[in-house]
N, C-alpha and C positions, 0 to 999 in steps of 0.2 A: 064537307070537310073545311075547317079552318085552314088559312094560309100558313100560319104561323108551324101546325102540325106538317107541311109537305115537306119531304125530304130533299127529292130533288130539284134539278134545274126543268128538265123538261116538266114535271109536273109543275111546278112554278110559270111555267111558260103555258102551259096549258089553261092552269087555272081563271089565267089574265084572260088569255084569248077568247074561253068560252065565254068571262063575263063580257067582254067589250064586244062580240058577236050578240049576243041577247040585248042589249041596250036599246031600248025605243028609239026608232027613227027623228023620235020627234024630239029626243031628249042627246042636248052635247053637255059632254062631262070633261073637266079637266083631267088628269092626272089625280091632281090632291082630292076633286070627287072620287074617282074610282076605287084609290086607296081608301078612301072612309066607308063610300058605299059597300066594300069589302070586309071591313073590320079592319083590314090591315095597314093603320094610319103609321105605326112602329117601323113597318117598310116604305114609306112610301116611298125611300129614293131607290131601294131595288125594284119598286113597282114601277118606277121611273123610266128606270134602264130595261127592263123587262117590254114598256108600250115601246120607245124605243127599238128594242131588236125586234120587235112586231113589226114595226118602220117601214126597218131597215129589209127584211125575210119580206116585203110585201104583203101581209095581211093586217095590217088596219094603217091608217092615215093619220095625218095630223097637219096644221095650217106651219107651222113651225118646227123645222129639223131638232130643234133645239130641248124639244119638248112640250113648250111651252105654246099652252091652247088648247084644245077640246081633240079628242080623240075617237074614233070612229072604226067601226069593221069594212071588209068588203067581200067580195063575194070569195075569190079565192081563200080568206079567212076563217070564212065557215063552211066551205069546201074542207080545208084542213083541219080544224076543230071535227068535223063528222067522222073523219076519216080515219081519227085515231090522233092526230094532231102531233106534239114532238115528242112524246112516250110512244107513241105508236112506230113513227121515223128512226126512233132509237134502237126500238126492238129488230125492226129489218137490218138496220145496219150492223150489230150485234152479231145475228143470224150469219151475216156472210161474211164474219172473220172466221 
């Protein structure tokens, strides 16, 4: 699926996730990589804010709060990506209103 086609926030958030999980250990990518290596260079400042709340929610890293610098998964990241990730989290929450 293109980015561009996702509707929502969690699958926007998902999308990210999965690709910065897959990313070669051996390879660090900025932000502006990610958004290219994605197609989605039009977004890249929601992709921005997107690696960001990754950050922040503790599944992926980065040298700089700011943004700014190469970004990376960890393990609880791809613990939640398997798991169903934040479409998954949404649907539970949903369920129990």
């Amino acid at each position: 699926m293109n980015y561009s086609e996702l509707k929502t926030v969690e699958e926007k958030l998902d999308m990210v996730l999965q690709y910065v999980v897959n990313i070669p250990s051996r390879e660090l990518l900025t932000r502006g990589q990610i958004a290219s290596n994605m197609d989605a260079v039009p977004y890249e400042k929601e992709i921005t804010e997107i690696l960001l709340k990754l950050y922040k929610d503790g599944y992926a890293h980065t040298q700089n709060e700011m943004g700014i610098g190469y970004f990376y998964s960890n393990f609880d990241g791809r613990i939640f990506i398997d798991n169903g990730g934040y479409k998954s989290k949404a649907l539970r929450r949903c369920r129990r209103c």
